[in-house]
C-alpha positions in Angstrom: 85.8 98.3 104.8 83.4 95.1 105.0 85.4 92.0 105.4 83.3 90.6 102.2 84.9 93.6 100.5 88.1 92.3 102.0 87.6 88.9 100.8 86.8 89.4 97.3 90.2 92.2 96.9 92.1 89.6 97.7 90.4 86.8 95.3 90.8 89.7 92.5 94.5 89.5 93.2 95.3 85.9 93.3 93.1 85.9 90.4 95.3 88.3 88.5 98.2 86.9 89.3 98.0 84.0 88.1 96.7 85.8 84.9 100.3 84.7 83.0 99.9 81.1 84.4 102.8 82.1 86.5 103.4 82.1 90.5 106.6 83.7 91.8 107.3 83.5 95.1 107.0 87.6 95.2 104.0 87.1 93.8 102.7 84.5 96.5 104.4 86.4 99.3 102.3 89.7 98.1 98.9 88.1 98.5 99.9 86.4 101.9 100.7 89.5 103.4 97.4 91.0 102.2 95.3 88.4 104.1 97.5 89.2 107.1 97.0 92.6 106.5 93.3 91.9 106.0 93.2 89.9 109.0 91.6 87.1 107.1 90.9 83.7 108.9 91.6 80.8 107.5 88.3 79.8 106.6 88.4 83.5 104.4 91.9 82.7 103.2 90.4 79.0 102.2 87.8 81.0 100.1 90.3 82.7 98.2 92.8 80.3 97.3 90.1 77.7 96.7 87.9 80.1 94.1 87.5 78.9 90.8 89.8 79.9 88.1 86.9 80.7 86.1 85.0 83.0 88.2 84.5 86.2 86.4 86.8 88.7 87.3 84.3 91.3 86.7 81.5 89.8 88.2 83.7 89.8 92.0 84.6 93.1 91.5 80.6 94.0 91.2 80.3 92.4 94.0 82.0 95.4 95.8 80.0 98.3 97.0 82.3 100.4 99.0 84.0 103.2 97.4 87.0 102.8 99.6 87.5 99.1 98.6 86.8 100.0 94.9 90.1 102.2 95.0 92.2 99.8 97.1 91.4 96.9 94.8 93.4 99.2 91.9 95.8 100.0 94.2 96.4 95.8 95.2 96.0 94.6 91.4 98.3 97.1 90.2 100.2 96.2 92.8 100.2 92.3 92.2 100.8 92.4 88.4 103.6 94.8 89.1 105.5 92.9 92.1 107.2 90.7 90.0 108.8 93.5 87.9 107.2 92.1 84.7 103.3 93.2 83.8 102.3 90.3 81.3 100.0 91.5 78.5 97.1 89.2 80.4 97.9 90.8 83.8 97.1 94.2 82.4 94.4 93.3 80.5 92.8 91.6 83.1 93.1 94.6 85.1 91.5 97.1 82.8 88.5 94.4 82.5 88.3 94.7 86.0 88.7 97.9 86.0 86.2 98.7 83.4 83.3 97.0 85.3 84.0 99.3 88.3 83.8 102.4 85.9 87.4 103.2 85.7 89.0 104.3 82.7 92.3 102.6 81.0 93.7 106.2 81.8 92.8 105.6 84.7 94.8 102.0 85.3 97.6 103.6 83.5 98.4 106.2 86.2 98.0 103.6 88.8 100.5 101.6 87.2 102.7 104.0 86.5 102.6 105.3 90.5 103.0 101.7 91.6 105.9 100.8 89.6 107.8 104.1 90.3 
């Protein structure tokens, strides 16, 4: 996976999770440990944490090509709106917007959910 790919999965999730105008620690701590595990810089991990919180979800999530990345960005925002044990209304919705743009169904988001929170 590109590390541009990389870089706008993780904007996606701090975007989303701070879709209830909530950060928990969990929810902080999850993110982190995605840039480690994307091996971001900290000039990348600048560029995610410093995005606006009015960039259009669906317009980052355009912005990635790879089919690969497409399915792990599911699998992390699921992930993130999950994490905290409580999926606000806005986390999911956000997701299925994002979701939507990418050509994935709400049926779709709904399995992912359910796997993720199993």
């Amino acid at each position: 996976m590109e590390n541009e790919d990389k870089i706008q999965i993780c904007k996606l999730v701090a975007q989303i999770i701070l879709a209830d105008g909530q950060l928990t620690d969990t929810e902080h701590d999850m993110l982190v440990k995605l840039m480690d595990r994307y091996e971001l810089s900290d000039d990348e991990r600048k560029r995610v944490t410093s995005r606006n919180i009015d960039d259009d979800a669906e317009d980052v999530a355009k912005k990635i090509k790879n089919f690969q990345a497409k399915s792990e960005l599911l699998t992390e925002l699921a992930t993130a709106v999950a994490v905290d044990g409580n999926i606000a209304p806005s986390e999911e919705q956000l997701l299925k917007e994002i979701a939507k743009s990418i050509d994935v169904s709400d049926e779709e988001v709904e399995a992912i959910l359910m796997a993720v929170s199993a």
